[in-house]
Each structure stands twice: as structure tokens, then as C-alpha cells.
C-alpha positions in Angstrom: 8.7 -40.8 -31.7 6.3 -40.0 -28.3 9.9 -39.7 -26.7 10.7 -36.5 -28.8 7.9 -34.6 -27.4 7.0 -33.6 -23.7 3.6 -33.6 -23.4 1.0 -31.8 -20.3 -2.5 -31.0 -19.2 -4.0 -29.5 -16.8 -6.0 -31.1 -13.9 -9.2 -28.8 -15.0 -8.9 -31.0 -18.4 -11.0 -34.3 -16.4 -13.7 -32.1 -15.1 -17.6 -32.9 -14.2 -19.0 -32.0 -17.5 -20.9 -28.8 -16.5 -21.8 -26.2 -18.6 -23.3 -23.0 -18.7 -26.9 -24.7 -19.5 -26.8 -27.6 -17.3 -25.4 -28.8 -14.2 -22.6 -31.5 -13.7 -23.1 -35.0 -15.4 -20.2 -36.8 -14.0 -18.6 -37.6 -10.8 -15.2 -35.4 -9.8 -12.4 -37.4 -9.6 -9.5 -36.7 -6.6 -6.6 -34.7 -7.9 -4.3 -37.5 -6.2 -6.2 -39.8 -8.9 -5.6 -37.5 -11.7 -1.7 -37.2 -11.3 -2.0 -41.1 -11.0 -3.6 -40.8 -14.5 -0.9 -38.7 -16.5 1.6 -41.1 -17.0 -1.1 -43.9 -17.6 -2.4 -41.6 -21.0 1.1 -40.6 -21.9 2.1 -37.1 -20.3 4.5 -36.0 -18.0 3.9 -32.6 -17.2 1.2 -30.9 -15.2 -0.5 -27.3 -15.8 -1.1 -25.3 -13.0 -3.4 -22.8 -11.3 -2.5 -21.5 -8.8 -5.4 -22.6 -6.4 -5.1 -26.4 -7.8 -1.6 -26.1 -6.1 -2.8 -24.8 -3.3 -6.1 -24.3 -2.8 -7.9 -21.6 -0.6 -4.6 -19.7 -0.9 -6.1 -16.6 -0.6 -6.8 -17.4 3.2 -3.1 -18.7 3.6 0.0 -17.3 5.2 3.4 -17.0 2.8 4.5 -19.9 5.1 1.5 -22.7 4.3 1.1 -21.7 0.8 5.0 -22.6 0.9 4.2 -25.8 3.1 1.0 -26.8 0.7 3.1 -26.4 -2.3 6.0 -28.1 -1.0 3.5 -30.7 -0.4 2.4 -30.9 -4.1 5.9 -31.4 -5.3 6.3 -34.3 -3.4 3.0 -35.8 -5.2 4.2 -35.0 -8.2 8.0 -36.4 -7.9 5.8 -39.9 -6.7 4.4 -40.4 -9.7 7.1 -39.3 -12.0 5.9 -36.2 -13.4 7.1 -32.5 -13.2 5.1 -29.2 -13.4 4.9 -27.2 -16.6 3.5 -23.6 -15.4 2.0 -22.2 -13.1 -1.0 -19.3 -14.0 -2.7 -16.8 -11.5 -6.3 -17.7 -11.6 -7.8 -13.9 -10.9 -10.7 -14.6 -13.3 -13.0 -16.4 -11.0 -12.0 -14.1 -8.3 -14.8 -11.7 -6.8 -12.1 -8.8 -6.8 -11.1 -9.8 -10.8 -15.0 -8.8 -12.2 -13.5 -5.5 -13.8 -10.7 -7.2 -14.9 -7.4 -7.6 -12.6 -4.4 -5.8 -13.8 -6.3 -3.4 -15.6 -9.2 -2.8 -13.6 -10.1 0.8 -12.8 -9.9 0.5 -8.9 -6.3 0.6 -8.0 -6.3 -1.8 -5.2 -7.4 -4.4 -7.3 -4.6 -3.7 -9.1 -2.1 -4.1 -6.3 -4.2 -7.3 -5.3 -3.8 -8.6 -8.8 -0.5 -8.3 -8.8 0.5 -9.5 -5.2 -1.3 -12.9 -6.3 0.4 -13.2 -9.0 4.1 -12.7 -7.2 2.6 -15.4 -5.0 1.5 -17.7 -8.3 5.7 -17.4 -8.7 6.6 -18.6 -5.5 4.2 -21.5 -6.1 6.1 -21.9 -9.5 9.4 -22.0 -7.3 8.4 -24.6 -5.0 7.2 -26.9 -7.7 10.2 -26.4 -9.5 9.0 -24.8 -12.8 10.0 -21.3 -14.0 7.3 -20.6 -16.2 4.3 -18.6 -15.2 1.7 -18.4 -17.8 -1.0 -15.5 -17.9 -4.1 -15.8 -19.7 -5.5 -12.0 -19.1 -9.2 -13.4 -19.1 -10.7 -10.2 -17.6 -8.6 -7.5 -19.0 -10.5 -6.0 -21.3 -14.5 -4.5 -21.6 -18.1 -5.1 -22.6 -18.1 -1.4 -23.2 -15.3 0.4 -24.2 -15.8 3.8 -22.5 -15.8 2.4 -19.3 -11.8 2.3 -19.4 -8.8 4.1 -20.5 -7.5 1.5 -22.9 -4.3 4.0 -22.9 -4.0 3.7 -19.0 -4.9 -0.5 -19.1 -1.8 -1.4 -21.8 0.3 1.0 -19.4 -1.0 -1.0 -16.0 0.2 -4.2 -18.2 3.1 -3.5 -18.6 3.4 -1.9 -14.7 2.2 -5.9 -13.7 4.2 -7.3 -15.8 7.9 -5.7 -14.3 6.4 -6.2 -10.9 6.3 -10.0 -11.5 10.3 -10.4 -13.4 11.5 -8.2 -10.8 10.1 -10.5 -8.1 11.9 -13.6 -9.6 14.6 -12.6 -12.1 14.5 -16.3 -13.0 11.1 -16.5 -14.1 10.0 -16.9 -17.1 6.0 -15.4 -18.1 4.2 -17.0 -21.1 1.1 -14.6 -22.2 -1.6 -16.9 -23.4 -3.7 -14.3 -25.8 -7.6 -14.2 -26.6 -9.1 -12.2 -28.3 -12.9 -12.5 -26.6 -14.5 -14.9 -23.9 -15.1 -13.8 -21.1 -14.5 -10.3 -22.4 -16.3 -9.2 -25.2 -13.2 -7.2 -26.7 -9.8 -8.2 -24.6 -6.8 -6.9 -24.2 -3.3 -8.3 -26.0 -6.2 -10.4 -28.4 -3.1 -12.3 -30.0 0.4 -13.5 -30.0 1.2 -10.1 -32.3 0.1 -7.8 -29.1 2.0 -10.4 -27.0 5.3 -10.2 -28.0 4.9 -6.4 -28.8 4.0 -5.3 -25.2 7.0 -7.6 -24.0 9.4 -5.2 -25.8 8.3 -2.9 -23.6 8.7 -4.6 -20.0 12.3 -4.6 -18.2 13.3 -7.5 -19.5 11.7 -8.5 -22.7 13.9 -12.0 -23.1 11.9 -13.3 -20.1 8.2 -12.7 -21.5 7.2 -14.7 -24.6 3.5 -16.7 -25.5 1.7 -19.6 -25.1 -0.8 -20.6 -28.3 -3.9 -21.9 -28.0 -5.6 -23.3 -31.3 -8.8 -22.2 -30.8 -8.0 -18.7 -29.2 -5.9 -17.7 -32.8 -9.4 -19.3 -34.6 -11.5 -17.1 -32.3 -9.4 -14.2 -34.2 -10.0 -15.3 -37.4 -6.3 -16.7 -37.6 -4.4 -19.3 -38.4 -3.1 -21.1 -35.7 0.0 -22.6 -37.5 0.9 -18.9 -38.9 0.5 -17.7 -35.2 2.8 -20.5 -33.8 5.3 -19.6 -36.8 5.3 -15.7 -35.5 6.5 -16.7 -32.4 8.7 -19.3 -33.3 10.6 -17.2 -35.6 11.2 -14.6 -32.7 12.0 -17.3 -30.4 9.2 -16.9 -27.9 6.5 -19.7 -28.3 7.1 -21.1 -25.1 4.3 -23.7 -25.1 0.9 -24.6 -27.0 -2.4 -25.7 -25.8 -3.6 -27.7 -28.7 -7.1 -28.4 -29.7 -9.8 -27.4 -31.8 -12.9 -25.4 -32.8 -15.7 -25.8 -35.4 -16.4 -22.4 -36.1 -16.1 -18.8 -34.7 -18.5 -19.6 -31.5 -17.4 -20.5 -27.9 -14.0 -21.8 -26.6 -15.1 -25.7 -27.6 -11.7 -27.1 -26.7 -12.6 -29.3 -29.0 -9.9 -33.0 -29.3 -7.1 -32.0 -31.3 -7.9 -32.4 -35.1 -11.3 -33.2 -34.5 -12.8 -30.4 -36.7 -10.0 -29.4 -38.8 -7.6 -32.1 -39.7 -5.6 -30.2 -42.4 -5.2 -27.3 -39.6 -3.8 -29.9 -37.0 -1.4 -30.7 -39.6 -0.1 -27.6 -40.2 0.1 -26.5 -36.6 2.4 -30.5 -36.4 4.5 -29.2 -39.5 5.2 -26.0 -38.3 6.4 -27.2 -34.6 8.2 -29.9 -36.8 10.2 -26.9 -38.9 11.3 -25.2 -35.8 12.1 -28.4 -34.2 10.1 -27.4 -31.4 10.9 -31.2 -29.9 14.5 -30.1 -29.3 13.5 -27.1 -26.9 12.5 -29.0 -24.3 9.2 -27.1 -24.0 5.9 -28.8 -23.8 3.1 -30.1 -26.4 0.3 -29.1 -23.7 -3.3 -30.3 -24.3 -6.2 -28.1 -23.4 -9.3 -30.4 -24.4 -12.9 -31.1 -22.9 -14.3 -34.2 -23.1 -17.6 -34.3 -24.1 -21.0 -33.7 -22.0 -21.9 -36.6 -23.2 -19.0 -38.7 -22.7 -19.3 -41.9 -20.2 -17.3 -41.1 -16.6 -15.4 -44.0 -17.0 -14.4 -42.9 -20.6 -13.7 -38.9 -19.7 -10.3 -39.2 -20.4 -10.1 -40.5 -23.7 -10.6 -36.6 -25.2 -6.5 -36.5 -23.5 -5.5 -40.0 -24.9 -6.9 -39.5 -28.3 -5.7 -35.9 -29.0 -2.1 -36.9 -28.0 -2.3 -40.0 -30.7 -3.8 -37.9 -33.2 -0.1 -35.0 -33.0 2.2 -38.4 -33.0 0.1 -39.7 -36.0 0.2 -36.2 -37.6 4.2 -35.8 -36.7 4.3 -39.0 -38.8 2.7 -37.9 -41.6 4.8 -34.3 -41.8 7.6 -36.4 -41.5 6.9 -39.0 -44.3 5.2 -36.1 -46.4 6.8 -36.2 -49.9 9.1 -32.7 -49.8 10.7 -33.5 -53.1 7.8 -33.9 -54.5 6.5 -30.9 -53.1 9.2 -28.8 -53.7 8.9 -29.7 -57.5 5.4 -28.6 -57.8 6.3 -25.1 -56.3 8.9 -24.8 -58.6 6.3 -25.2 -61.4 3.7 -23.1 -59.6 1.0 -26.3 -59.6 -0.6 -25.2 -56.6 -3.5 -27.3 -57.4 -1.5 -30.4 -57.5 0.2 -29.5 -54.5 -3.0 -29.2 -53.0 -4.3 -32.9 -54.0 -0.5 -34.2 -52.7 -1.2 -32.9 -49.4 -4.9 -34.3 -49.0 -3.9 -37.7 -50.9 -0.7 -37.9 -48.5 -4.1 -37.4 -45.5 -6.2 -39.7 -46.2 -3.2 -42.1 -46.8 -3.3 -42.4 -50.8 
């Protein structure tokens, strides 16, 4: 079964434990020893920033990001693994505080974008085509202080800069609908997949689908994964999960909701999302309480509960169920589905 599906993380997923109320609880561990780790917990594929390829990049020539990344690669074929994206990290960037492709000063905007067709060359040394952008600053606290008309426009500019740069790139957005922004731009897969219709080359941009983002919207995260699937352009997932409409928990996968996991399982298992090729990518936090040497089991566990779950969709009773809907017994079908989970 674990051989049917390609699974990542990304290095920021073993982190120190900091939050925004307290400072670091546990001590960082080398990215060497974090690629040594992948295969260890089950994955093959690695998510990339940009700066955890190559860090300091913005003080770099063309010619040692190229050398830095070409160093990476050779890490990576070492221990076996390959790299699943890479995403321009503009969020953390002094220059990104109004947002980066849509901020109001245009230089921003031209640095925003330059990164970005730096993030692909990155992407191209480590031998992935994807480039995944999460548009974590492009949006507003306060909604006059941009032209929302102008912002979907400079989108859309950014967006044929990049496939013109690399017409064998491939961009993934990865939607949110708040966090850091109080209102973002392109808040789900919907506004995803629209604005790529209008880009130069709308086969090339799809979405990435994060659990928690499509809960943040009030969603669900299976329906969201089922949008995209049935156009063809779910092009990876960051599973996890989230007790509530608060924060970004990043909770372990089926932790809060494990009806919801399920459905998110079934509905990968319906498209046969195994045979694509793409990536079951993990985008979990262990918790600030967790041991250092136990800070990885959040990765371990999350990846057990899907195979579990891909188990259960796959043994579920269909005949049953089908006989049910025929009848309309929705309330029986109900009980089926949470006997056939807790493993009546």
C-alpha cells in the first residue's frame, strides 16, 4: 500500500517549537540530519523554500545560487530522495510587508517577481518542475489601502512573468483565505483555478490544498480537493488538521476530525490520485510540548494515520452503501460509515 503513494515534508516541519508567545523549546536539528531522517519516517520527497535551498540567496550571484543548489541536489540524490517544489519565500522578507506581487510600490513588485524567476532556477537545479506559491502577504488589514482591481491584475502580470521564464514549469497556488493577512487574496482553490484561465498558459498553473487553509474558509477540504481534481489541477496536498476556525494549528493529520481525514483519503482514492505520480505532502507541527527526541513523531504518525484511512476507504462496504442511497436511508448510511470507523 505505502508504495502507491509518494509522500513529502518540508524541512520547516522539525522546527524548535517557537511560537508567537514563547521562545524556542527545543534544540534545531542540521538540515543534513533532517534529509537523513525522511526515508527513516517513510517519505521521499522534500518541500522547498527557496532560502532552505540556498540560503542567504538574496546576497548571491546567479552563479552560487546555481553552485549552492547544485550542491543540495547532490545531498538529496545521497540519501535517496528527490525534491517535490520549490516556493518563493517573500513573506518573511523586509521588502514583502505590503505584500509582494501586489504591493502598491512597483519595485517591490519587480523584486517579487525576480525572486521568484530565481525560486525556478532553484527548482531546475534540483530537478523538480513544480513551484508552489502560497501568496501569504497579498492581500490587506484594510481594504482601502489597495486597488483590489489593480492587485488580481499584478497577479496575473507575476504569474506570466514566471511560465514565460521556464515554459517547463509548472506553478501550484497554495490558497488561504487569512493568516497573515486579515482578508487575502485568491482565499481558495475556486479563485485559484479561476485566475489561472487568465494567465498565458493556464495548463501550467493548477493548486496545492491544504486541510486547514479550506477549514479556515469555512470549507470542506475533501469538496475543495474534488474541485480541483475534477478539473485536473490538484497538483499536491498538505495534509493536516484544525480544531476550529482559529490559527493555522497544523494540527497531525486526523487528529481533530477523523471523519474529515477520511473523506479527504476517499476522495484522493476516487481520482486515483496514487496513479499521478504527485505527492501526499505533510504540513504538520509537532507539538510545543513534544520531547526533542520525540519531534518527529507528528510526521511518522500522520503518514500511518492516511495508509490506515486508505485502508478503510478501500474495505468500506460500497454495496452496502450504494443500497442505502438507493433507498434514501441516509441515517443508516451515516451509522455504516461511523461503525465501518471505529471498526464495528
Amino acid at each position: 500500500m505505502s508504495a502507491e503513494y509518494r509522500f513529502s515534508f518540508g524541512p520547516w516541519n522539525l522546527h524548535e517549537g517557537a511560537d508567537p508567545f514563547g521562545p524556542t523549546v527545543r534544540p534545531t536539528v542540521a538540515f543534513a540530519e533532517k534529509l537523513r531522517m525522511y526515508k527513516q519516517l517513510g517519505f521521499e520527497g522534500v518541500q522547498f523554500h527557496d532560502d532552505d535551498a540556498v540560503p542567504d540567496l538574496e546576497t548571491l550571484s546567479a552563479a552560487e545560487v546555481a553552485k549552492k543548489a547544485a550542491a543540495v541536489k547532490k545531498m538529496l540524490d545521497a540519501e535517496g530522495l528527490v525534491a517535490e517544489f520549490v516556493a518563493p519565500r517573500l513573506w518573511e522578507h523586509p521588502n514583502g510587508i505590503d505584500g509582494a506581487y501586489t504591493a502598491n510600490d512597483p519595485a517591490v513588485r519587480r523584486w517579487a517577481i525576480d525572486r521568484s524567476k530565481r525560486a525556478i532556477d532553484i527548482a531546475n537545479a534540483l530537478d523538480t518542475r513544480l513551484i508552489v506559491l502560497w501568496l501569504a502577504r497579498e492581500g490587506t488589514y484594510i481594504r482601502e489601502s489597495k486597488n483590489a482591481l489593480d492587485s488580481h491584475r499584478y497577479l496575473v502580470d507575476a504569474l506570466n512573468e514566471m511560465l514565460r521564464h521556464d515554459p517547463r514549469s509548472q506553478i501550484a497556488i497554495e490558497s488561504k483565505p487569512n493568516e497573515p493577512m486579515d482578508h487575502a487574496y485568491i482565499p481558495t482553490v475556486g479563485h485559484a483555478l479561476a485566475i489561472a484561465h487568465q494567465t498565458v498558459d493556464p495548463d501550467r498553473v493548477g493548486g496545492l490544498i491544504e486541510t486547514a487553509h479550506a477549514m479556515l474558509a469555512g470549507l470542506d477540504p475533501s469538496d475543495e480537493m474534488a474541485f480541483a481534481l475534477s478539473a485536473g489541477k490538484l497538483w499536491s496536498v498538505h495534509l493536516n488538521d484544525q480544531n476550529g476556525l482559529k490559527f493555522d494549528q497544523d494540527k497531525s493529520f486526523g487528529a481533530a476530525n477523523l471523519r474529515g481525514a477520511f473523506n479527504q483519503v476517499r476522495i484522493l482514492e476516487l481520482a486515483k490520485y496514487a496513479e499521478t505520480g504527485r505527492f501526499i505532502g505533510l504540513d504538520v507541527k509537532a507539538m510545543r510540548t513534544q520531547k526533542a527526541d520525540v519531534a518527529h513523531k507528528h510526521l511518522a504518525n500522520s503518514r500511518q494515520v492516511f495508509l490506515t484511512l486508505v485502508d478503510k476507504v478501500r474495505r468500506f462496504p460500497n454495496d452496502q452503501a450504494a443500497r442505502l442511497i438507493a433507498d434514501r436511508d441516509y441515517e443508516a448510511l451515516e451509522l455504516l460509515v461511523l461503525e465501518h470507523l471505529m471498526g464495528n
